[in-house]
C-alpha positions, 0 to 999 in steps of 0.5 A: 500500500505504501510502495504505491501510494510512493511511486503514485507521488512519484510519477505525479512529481515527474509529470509535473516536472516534464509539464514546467519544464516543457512550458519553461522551455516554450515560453523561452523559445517565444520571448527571445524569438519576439526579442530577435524578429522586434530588433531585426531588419526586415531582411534577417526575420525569414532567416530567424524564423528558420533558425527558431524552427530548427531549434524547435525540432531538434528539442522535439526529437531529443525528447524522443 
């Protein structure tokens, strides 16, 4: 009863973890590309959009 109760806390921890972390990752990822595409000519956006893409699925498939 009590192994249960623990790993039951356990996982819950775990999944709280994977959401914050996740969430922390995201809003990071937005506030510097808002900060990037703001201060960049107009010229250099496609190339930051590209550069924020790939970093996005190269932490995608690293979850994996």
């Amino acid at each position: 009863m009590i192994t249960s109760s623990l790993l039951l806390d356990l996982l819950a921890t775990q999944a709280v973890i994977v959401v914050l972390t996740t969430t922390v990752t995201a809003t990071t990822i937005v506030v510097i590309t808002r900060q990037a595409l703001r201060d960049a000519p107009p010229k250099h956006r496609a190339a930051i959009l590209r550069s924020v893409a790939e970093i996005t699925r190269a932490l995608r498939s690293r979850r994996k």
